[in-house]
N, C-alpha and C positions, 0 to 999 in steps of 0.2 A: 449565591450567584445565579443570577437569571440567564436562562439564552433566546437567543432571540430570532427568528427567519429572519434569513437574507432578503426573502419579497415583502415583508413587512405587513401580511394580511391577516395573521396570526397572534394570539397575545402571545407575551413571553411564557416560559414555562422553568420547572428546574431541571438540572441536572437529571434528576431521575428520570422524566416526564422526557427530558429529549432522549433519550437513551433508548427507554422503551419506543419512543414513537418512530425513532429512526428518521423520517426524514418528516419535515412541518407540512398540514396539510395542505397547503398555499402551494405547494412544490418545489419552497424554498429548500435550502439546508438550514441546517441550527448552529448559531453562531453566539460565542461569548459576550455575554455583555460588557466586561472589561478583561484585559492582560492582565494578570497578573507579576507583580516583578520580584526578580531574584536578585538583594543586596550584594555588592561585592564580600561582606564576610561569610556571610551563608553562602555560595560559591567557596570559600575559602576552606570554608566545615567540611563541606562535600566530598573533597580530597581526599579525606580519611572513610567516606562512608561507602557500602558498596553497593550495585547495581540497585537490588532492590528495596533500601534505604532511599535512595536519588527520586525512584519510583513511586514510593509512600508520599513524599514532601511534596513531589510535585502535582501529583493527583489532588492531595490536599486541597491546592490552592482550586483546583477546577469543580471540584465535588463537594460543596460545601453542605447538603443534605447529607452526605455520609457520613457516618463515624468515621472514628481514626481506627479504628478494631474492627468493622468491614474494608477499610481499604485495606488495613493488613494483609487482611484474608483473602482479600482476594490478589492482590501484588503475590505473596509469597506462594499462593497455591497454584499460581500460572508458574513463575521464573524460579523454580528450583531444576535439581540434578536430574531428577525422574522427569522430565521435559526440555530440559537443555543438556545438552552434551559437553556445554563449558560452563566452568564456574564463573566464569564473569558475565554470561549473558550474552553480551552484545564486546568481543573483544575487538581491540586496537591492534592493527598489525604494521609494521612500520616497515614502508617498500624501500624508503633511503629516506637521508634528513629532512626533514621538514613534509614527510608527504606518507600518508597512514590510510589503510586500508580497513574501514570497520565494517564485522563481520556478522549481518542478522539475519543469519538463515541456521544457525546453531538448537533451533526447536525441530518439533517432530517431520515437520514436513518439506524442511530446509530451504527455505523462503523466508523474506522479510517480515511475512504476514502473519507468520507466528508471534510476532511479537506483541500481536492486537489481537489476534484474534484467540490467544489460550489466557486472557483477561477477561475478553469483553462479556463471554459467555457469564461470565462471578458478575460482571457490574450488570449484566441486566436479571440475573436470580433476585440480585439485592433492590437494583430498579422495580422490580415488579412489587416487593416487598412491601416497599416504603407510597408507593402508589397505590399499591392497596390494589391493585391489577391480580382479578382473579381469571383473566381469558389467557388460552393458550397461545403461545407465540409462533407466529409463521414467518420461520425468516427465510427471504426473499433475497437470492445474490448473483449477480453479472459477474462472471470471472474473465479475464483474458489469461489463466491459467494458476497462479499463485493462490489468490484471496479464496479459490473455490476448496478446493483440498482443505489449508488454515481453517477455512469455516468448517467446513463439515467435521474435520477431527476436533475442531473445539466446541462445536455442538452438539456431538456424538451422543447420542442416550442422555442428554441432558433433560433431567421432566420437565414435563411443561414447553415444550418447546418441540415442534417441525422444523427441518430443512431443506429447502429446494433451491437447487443450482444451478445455474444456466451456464454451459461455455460456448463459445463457438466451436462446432463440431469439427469443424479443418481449419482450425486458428489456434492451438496450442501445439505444444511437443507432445511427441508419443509417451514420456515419463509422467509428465503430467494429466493428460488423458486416463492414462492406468492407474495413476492415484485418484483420480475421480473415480470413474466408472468401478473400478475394484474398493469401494469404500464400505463398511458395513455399518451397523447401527438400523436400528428397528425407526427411527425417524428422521432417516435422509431417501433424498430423492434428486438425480441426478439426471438431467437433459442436455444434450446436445443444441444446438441451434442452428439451425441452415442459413447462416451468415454472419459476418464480424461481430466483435465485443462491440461496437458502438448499436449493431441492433438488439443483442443482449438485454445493456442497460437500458436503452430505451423502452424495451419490451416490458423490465421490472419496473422502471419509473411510471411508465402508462399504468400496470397491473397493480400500483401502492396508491395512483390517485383516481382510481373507478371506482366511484359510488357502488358501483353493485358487486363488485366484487367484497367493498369494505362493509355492506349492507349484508351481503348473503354470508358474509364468513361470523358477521357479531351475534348474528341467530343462531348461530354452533358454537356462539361462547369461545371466537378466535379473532388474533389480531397481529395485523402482519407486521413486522420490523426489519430492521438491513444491517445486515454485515458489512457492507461495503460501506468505503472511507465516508459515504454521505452522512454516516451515523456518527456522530461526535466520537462517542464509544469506542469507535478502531482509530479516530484521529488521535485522541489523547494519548495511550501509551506510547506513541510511536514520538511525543516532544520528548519521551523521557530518553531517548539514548541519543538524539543531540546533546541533551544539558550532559549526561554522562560522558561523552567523548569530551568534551571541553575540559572539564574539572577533570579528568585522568591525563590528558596533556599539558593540563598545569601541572598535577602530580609530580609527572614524570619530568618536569622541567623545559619539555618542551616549547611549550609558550610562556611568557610571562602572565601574571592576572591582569587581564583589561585588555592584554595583547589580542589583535583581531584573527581569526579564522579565515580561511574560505572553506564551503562547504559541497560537497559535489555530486550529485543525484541524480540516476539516472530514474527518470519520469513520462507516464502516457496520461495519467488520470489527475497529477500533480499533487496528491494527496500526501507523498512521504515529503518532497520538498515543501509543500505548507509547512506539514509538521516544523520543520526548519524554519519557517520563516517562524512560527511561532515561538519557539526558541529564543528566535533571537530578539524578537519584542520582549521575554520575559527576562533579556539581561544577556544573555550569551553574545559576547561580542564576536559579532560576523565581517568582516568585509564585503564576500560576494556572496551569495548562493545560485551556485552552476548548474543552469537547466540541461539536462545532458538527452536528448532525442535523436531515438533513429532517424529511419525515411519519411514514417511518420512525423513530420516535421512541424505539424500545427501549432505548436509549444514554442518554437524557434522564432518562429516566425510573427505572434502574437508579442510578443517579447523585443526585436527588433521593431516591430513596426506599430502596435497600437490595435492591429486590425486580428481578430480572430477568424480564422473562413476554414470550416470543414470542407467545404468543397473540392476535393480534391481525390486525388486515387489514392486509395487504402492499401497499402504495401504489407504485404506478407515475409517477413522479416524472421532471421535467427534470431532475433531477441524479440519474440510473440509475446511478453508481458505488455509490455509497450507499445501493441500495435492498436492504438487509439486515437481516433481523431473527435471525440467529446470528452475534454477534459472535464469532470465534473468538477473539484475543488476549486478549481479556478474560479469559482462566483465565490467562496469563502473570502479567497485572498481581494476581490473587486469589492467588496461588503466592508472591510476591512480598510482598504486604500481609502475610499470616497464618505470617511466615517460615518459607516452604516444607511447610507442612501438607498434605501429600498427601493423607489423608484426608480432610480437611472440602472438597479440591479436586474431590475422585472423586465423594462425596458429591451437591455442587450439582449437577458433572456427571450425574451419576445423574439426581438429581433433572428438570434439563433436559432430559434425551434421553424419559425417559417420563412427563412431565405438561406438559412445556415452560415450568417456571420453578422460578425456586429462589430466596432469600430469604438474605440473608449476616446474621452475626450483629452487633450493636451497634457492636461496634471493628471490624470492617474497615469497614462503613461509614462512619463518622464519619473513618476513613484516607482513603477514597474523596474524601469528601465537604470535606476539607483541602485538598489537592491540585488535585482535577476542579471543574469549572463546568459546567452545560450549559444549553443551549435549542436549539429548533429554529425550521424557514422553511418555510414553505410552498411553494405553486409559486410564486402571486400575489407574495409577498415577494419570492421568489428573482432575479425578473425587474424588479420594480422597484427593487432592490439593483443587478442592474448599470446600470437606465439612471441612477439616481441616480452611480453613478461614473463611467460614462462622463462625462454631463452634467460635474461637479463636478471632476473628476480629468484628465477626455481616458485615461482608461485601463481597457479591455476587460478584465473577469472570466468565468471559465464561469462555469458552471453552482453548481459545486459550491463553485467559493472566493467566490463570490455570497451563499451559505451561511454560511460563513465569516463575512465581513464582516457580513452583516445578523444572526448568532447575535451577533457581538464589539460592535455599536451597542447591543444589548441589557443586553450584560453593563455597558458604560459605564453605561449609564444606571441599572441597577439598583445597580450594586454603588460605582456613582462612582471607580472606577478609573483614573488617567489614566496610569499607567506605560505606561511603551515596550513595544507590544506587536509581533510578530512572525506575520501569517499566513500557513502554510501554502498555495501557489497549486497546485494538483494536476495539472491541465490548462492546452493552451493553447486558448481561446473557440472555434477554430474547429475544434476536436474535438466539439463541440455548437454548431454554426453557426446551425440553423433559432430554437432558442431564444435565444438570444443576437442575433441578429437578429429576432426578435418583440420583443424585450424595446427593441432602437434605433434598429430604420429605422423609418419610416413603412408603413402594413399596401399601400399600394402598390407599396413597393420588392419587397414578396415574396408578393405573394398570386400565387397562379400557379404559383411558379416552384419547383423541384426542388431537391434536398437541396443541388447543388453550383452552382447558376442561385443559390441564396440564399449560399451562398460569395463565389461571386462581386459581387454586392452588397452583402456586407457590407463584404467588402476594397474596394470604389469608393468607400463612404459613409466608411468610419475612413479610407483612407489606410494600414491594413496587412496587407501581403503575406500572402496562403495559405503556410503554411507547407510546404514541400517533401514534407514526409510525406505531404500529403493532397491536395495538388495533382496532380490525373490521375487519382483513386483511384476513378474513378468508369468508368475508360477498361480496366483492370487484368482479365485474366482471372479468374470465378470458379472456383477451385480446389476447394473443400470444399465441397459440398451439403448433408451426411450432418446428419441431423435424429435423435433418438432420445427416447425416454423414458427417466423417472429409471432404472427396473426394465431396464434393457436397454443402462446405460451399461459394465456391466462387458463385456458382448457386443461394444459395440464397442469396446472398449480389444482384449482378445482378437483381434477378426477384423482391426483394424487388425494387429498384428502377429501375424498368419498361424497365430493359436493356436489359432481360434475354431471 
């Protein structure tokens, strides 16, 4: 299988070639050159097979320069016991009939982005391999809080291979901060940014397509790639626990086979609801797939109306993964809608980089608008979404699958939908402790008390353990200081690695 840019200036390339090169240098992303599809018997096989069986098959079909004996290896050396804390991976949790709670924050750094990112590090050792890529790797990553930690522990002292992360300095949680800035490994490197995730990414997309940075790093024998969902890499593993929740809800009887889903995601950058839609091209029968957005509501609104417009005020939110108004995957899924029109791709692109919105035409719209659902939550919703489950349920949501839930009560009610539907849980609650503990103790349990003093009370009041990851993260030496602005992140990529 070839893939291909979305801006169409590039030739196609393999699998391995996109991997390594992370994003096309046109400024495109790298896209599939066909779906792949999954018959309803093999669906059926599935049933019986486990997480990382589901995982092997379906990579298969996307990696066709690999062996079946490096996807192995690399599937089973990500998703076992010594990196997940459940045997199943990515488990099903069922809130009442017809309505299931799945759980991918069960890796080291209890976020969804474990799920791509203790892979991807195996699929680009093997990408460089097969490319015959003897230059070291500089990967380059925007976080709005999740994806940066994920990267950095799946990078960790990997040869061959740098790490540098950008977050926004006063745009994550305090838990998540500490798991950056307190990270070790002999090749990461960890910055702050003096303003939101959307000037992050920008910062990295500018610094991946400057001639002189990619001219002065190839004379040191270096060459920089992404972690972030732009790199096919982290979008692939993440189709595999759609197809997994589906066949485990047949299993269980849940659904019939052929029987339709809805699927419910809460999304800033829209890279995990891709993943979903990809899914459901390769056979997983969907009904809806539920855009679930906070106040950042650029997603909502692109979806109801055709018209994409970041212009707008950038809202600092309890659910900070989310606080993005440049959806990057979102050119994957328009690539895909208007079968592979590079043109009319490059086009909006254009258009959104210098007036900051663009406007799709009648049919891909109304494709969109088939397919996608959306609404957003507020703060005020987000926090009485989990005490209402806790209350109702006995079962702790963060922030974001809070989101989730209170967009999916919405869509019930407007659209009268009662099919089985399937939410996406991103996080685990005590990765955003302080909110999630305003949202269920009493204002006595935590008036006072500090980011990890309300940990602590939170796990006394539920009865559940701090998860390992974040227990003592407060005791941890700080490692990374380094603060920069947008205009000065290529500076420090450079003086981190000794160029500058």
């Amino acid at each position: 299988m070839q893939y291909q840019s979305s801006r169409g200036e590039c030739r196609a390339v393999s699998a391995a070639q996109a991997i390594t090169m992370g994003i096309s240098p046109d400024g495109g992303l790298f896209v599939p050159g066909y779906i792949p599809s999954i018959n309803a018997d093999t669906l059926k096989q599935m049933e019986s097979w486990s997480y990382q069986e589901i995982a092997v098959y379906i990579m298969e079909q996307y990696l066709e320069d690999f062996s079946l004996q490096e996807i192995k290896e690399c599937v089973y050396g990500a998703y076992n016991r010594d990196r997940f804390d459940h045997e199943e991976i990515a488990p099903l949790v069922e809130l009442e009939p017809g309505f299931y709670i799945q759980e991918l924050w069960h890796g080291p750094t209890l976020a969804f982005k474990d799920m791509a990112l203790q892979i991807l590090p195996r699929f680009l050792t093997v990408s460089a391999r097969k490319t015959g890529e003897q230059s070291e790797f500089i990967i380059l990553v925007a976080t709005s809080g999740d994806t940066g930690k994920a990267a950095l522990e799946g990078f960790k002292d990997v040869p061959g291979t740098r790490i540098i992360v950008f977050f926004p300095q006063d745009g994550v949680s305090e838990i998540q901060k500490l798991q950056m800035i307190t990270q070790e490994g002999s090749n990461v490197c960890v910055a702050g940014v003096t303003g939101n995730f959307d000037d992050a990414q920008s910062g990295v997309k500018s610094i991946f397509t400057s001639d002189q940075v990619i001219e002065q790093l190839g004379r040191h024998h270096m060459k920089m790639s992404s972690a972030n969902s732009i790199n096919w890499g982290r979008l692939l593993p993440q189709i595999v626990y759609y197809v997994s929740a589906y066949v485990e809800l047949c299993g269980r009887g849940a659904v019939q086979a052929g029987e339709a889903i809805n699927i419910v995601v809460p999304t800033g950058n829209f890279g995990n609801i891709l993943a979903a839609y990809y899914a459901s091209r390769m056979g997983i029968p969907v009904k809806r797939l539920i855009c679930a957005a906070n106040s950042n509501n650029v997603l909502t609104d692109f979806i109801r109306t055709g018209t994409y417009d970041r212009n707008r005020n950038f809202e600092k939110t309890v659910s900070p993964s989310m606080d993005i108004l440049i959806s990057s995957n979102l050119e994957r899924l328009l690539f895909e809608l208007t079968d592979h029109d590079s043109i009319r791709i490059s086009r909006w692109m254009e258009e959104l980089k210098n007036s900051g919105r663009y406007t799709v035409d009648d049919s891909t719209r109304r494709q969109v608008q088939q397919m996608f659902w959306s609404d957003c939550c507020s703060d005020a919703e987000t926090l009485e979404t989990i005490a209402s489950v806790w209350k109702e349920h006995n079962y702790l949501l963060d922030t974001h699958t809070a989101v989730a839930v209170n967009v999916y009560n919405k869509f019930r009610q407007q659209a009268g939908d009662s099919s089985c539907t399937v939410i996406a849980s991103t996080a685990s609650p005590f990765k955003f402790g302080s909110s999630v503990a305003q949202a269920v103790l009493a204002d006595e349990l935590v008036k006072g008390k500090d980011e990890f003093q309300t940990l602590e009370a939170l796990s006394a009041e539920t009865g559940i353990d701090i998860p390992a990851g974040i227990k003592g993260l407060n005791r941890r030496p700080i490692r990374h200081e380094k603060v920069t602005s947008t205009r000065d992140m290529e500076k420090t990529v450079l003086s981190f690695l000794n160029l500058g």
